[in-house]
C-alpha positions in Angstrom: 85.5 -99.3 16.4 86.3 -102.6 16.0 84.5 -105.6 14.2 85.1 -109.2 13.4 84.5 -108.4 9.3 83.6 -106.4 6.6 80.5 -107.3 6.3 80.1 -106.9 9.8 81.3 -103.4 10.3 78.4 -103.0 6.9 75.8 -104.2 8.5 76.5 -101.8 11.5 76.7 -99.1 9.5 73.7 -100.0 7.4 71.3 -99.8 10.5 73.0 -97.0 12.2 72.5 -95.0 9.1 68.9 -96.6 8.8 67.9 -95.8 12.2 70.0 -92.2 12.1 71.5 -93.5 15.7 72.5 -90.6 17.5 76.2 -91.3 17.5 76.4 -90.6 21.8 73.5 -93.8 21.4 76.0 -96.1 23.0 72.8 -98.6 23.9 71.5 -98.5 20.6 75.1 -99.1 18.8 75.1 -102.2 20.9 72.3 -103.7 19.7 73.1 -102.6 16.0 76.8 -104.1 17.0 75.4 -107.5 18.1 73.2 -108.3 15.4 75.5 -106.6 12.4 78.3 -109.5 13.8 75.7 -112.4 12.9 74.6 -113.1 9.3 71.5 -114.7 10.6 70.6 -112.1 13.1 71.4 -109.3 10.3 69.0 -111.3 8.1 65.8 -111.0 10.3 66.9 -107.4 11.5 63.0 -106.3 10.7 61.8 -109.1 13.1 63.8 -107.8 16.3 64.1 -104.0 15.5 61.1 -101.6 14.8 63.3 -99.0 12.4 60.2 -96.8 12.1 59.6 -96.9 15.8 63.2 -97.3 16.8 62.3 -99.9 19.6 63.2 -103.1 19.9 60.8 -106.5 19.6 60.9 -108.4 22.4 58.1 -110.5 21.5 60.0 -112.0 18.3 61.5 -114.1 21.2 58.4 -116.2 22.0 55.9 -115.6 19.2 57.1 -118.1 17.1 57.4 -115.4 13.8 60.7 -115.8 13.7 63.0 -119.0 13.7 66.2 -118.3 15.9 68.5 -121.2 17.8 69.5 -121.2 20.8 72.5 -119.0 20.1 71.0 -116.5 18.5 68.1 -116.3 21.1 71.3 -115.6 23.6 72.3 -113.0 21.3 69.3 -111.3 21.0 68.3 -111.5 24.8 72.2 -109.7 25.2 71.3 -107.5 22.3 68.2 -106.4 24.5 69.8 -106.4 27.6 72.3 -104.0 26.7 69.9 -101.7 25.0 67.4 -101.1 27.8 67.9 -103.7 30.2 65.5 -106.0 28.9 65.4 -108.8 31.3 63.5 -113.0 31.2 64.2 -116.1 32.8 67.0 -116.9 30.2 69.3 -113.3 30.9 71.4 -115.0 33.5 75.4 -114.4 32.4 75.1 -118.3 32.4 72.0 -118.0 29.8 73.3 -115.3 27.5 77.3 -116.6 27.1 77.3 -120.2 27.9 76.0 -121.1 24.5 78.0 -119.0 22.0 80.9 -120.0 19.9 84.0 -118.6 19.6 83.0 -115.6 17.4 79.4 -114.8 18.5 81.0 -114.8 22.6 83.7 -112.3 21.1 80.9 -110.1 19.2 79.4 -110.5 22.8 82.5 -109.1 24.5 83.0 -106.2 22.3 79.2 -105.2 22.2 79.3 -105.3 26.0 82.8 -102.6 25.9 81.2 -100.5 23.4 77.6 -100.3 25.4 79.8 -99.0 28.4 82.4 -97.0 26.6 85.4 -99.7 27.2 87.5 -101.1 24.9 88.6 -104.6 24.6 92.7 -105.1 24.5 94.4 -105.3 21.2 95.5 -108.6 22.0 92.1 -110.1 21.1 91.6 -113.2 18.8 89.3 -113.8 16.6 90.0 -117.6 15.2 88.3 -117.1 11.9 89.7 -114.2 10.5 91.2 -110.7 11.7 89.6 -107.8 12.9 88.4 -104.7 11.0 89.4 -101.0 12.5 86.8 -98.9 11.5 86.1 -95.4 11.8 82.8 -93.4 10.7 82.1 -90.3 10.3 78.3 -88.9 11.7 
């Protein structure tokens, strides 16, 4: 598995292992994959992810609890798609990607390959740093 950093391949791991993610989850991995890449994402984990009632929170998307840009709302609306085809007025392709930077669209990508069991050529970029190879044992 591949992720953009350390820390990101941590955080991963830190709700896969919290959740106890089946490891054939491939939805589930997803999510955890999108919003381990972002720091600020990873931060309000407990706002978008019920780890006692392993479901997601779509409502931390309108009720104000939670402060999240633009970007990250695109994230999170991806993060959601991908898990159980969550679906609003903003989930257009347009919606989701259009407002992502260069390493948040290439966490995008690589969520999107794992949900559906693809992988992403080597040939890759990341601009701010290299890759991480990661393997873990469930």
């Amino acid at each position: 598995m591949r992720f953009i950093s350390g820390d990101h391949a941590y955080n991963f791991q830190n709700m896969i292992l919290k959740d106890q993610t089946n490891p054939k989850d491939l939805e589930r991995f997803a999510l955890f994959y999108i919003i381990g890449g972002n720091e600020d994402l990873f931060s309000k984990r407990h706002h978008l992810y019920d780890f006692k009632e392993h479901s997601i929170k779509p409502e931390c998307l309108t009720d104000g609890a939670v402060d999240l840009c633009s970007s990250s709302k695109a994230l999170v609306r991806l993060a959601f798609n991908l898990y159980n085809g969550y679906e609003d007025e903003y989930t257009s392709p347009r919606d989701l990607l259009g407002n992502l930077d260069s390493k948040n669209h290439i966490v995008a990508l690589h969520a999107m390959d794992l949900r559906f069991g693809r992988a992403l050529s080597q040939e890759q970029d990341i601009e701010e740093g290299e890759e991480y190879e990661v393997e873990f044992d469930f």
